[in-house]
C-alpha positions in Angstrom: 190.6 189.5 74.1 192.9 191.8 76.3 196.2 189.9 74.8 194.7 191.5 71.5 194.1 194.7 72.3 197.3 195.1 74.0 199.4 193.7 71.0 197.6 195.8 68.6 198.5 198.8 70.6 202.1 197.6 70.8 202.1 197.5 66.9 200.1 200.6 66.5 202.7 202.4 68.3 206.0 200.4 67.0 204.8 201.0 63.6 205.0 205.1 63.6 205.9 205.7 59.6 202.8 207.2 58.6 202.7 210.6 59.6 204.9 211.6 62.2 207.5 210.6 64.6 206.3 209.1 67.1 201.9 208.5 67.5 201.4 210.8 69.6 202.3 213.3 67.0 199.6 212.3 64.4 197.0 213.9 66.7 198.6 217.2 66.7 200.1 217.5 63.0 198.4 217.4 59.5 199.8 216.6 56.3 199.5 219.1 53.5 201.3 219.2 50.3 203.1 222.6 49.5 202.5 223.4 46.1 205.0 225.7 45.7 207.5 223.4 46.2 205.9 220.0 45.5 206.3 218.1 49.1 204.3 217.1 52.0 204.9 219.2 55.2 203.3 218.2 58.6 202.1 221.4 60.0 201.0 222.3 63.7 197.4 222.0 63.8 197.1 224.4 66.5 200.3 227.0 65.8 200.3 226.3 62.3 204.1 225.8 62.4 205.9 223.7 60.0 208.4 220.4 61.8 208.2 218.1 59.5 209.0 218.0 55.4 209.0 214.5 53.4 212.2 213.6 52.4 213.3 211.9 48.5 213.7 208.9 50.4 209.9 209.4 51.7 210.4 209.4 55.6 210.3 212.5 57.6 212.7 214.8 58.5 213.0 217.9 60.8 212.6 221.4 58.8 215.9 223.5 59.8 214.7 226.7 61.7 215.6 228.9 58.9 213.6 227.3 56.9 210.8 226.8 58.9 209.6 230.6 58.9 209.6 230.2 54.7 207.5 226.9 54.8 204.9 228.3 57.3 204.6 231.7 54.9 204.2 229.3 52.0 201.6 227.3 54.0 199.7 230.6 55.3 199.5 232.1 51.5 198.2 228.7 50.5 195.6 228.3 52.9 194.4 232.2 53.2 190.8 232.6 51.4 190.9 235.0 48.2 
């Protein structure tokens, strides 16, 4: 029983494509689609900052600083109530 926890662990944490980087991640970010420009961001559940975008090619890449203080505006006018 412990040889089967242990490699389902192992696989849980080689296999790391469905949210973030890396596990430990998926705790801490959320995935939200942006609809002003149609793609999933991972955003900071705590700072609300925005890391992560969805690529064309569907994996995640790193949001360039510059652009990071547009996605979390875009994110924060989204979300606010009306």
């Amino acid at each position: 029983m412990r040889k089967i926890v242990i490699a389902l662990l192992l696989i849980s944490i080689i296999t790391t494509s469905a949210y973030a980087v890396n596990i430990f991640d998926r705790a801490l970010y959320k995935k939200v689609l942006l609809l002003a420009i149609h793609r999933f961001v991972l955003v900071n559940r705590v700072t609300g900052e925005v890391k992560y975008i969805m690529g064309f090619n569907r994996k995640w890449a790193l949001v360039p600083k510059a652009l990071q203080v547009q996605y979390r505006s875009m994110y924060i006018a989204q979300t606010a109530p009306k």
